[in-house]
N, C-alpha and C positions, 0 to 999 in steps of 0.2 A: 808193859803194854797196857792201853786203859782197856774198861769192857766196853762191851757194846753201849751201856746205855752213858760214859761218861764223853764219845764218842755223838751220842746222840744229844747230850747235853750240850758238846759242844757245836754243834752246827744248828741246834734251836738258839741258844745265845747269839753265834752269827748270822744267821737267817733274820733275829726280830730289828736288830742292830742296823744290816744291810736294810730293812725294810721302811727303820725309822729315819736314819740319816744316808742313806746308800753306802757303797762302800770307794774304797782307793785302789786300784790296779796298778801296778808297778808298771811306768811306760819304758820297760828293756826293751834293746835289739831283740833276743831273744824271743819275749813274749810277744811285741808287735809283728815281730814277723811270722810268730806263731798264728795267730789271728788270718794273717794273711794269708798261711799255708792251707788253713781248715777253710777260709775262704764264709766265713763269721762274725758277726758287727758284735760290737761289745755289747750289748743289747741279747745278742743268744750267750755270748759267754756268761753273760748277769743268769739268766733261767738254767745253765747246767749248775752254777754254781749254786743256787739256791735248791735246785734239784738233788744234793750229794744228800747220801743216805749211809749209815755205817758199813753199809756192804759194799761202800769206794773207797772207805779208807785203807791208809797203806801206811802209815807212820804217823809216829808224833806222840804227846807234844814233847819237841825235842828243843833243845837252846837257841833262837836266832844268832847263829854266829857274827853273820853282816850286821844287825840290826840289836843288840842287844838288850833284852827288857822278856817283854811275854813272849811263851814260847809258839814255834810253827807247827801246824797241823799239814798232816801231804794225804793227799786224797788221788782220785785216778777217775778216768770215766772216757768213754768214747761217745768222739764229735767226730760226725762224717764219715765214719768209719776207723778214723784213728786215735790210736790211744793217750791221752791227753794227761799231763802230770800239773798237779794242781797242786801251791803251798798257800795256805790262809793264815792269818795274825789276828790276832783279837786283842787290841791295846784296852788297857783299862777306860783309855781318854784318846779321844778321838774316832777316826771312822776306821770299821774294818779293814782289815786289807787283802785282797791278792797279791800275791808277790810273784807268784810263779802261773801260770798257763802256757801251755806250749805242748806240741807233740814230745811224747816222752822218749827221753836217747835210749832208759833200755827196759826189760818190761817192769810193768811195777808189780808188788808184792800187794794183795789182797788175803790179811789174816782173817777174817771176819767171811769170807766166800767159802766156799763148797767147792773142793778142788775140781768137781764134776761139772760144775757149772760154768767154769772158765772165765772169761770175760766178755763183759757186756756193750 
């Protein structure tokens, strides 16, 4: 597992990235219809994601199976109330990526939280 701050290294990296050339969302069933469930323009999905902070990570960086090269980061965060599972990519060459946004099937794990704090 990384620390906190190689965690925060990695979303300052995607943050500047996102900020310089914007980034790629994977257009799945899955994640459009996710969009649609939270009832959120990819426009708010852009500001949660830019929002993740080490206290939303939940995994990573673990091998892209589908995809393989650099590895995926999976973060968490609640939009509208529900609980949202986020995987990011950060290619050497080209624009970042989402790959995953969607309501999450089961809870996610926040190693970096205060078991008393639950989720946010």
């Amino acid at each position: 597992m990384p620390t906190k701050e190689e965690v925060t290294k990695f979303l300052e990296a995607f943050r500047t990235q996102v900020m310089a050339q914007g980034y790629y969302a994977a257009k799945t069933p899955k994640n459009q219809a996710g969009l649609l469930a939270l009832g959120i323009t990819r426009q708010h999905r852009r500001q949660v994601i830019l929002s993740l902070t080490c206290d939303d990570y939940s995994s990573g960086p673990s091998p892209d199976i589908a995809y393989p090269g650099e590895p995926v980061w999976v973060f968490g965060a609640v939009v509208e109330g529900t609980e949202v599972y986020i995987k990011l990519k950060l290619p050497p060459e080209g624009k970042p990526t989402c790959i995953s946004f969607h309501p999450a099937e089961r809870r996610i794990e926040y190693p970096f939280r205060d078991p008393e704090e639950g989720r946010r």
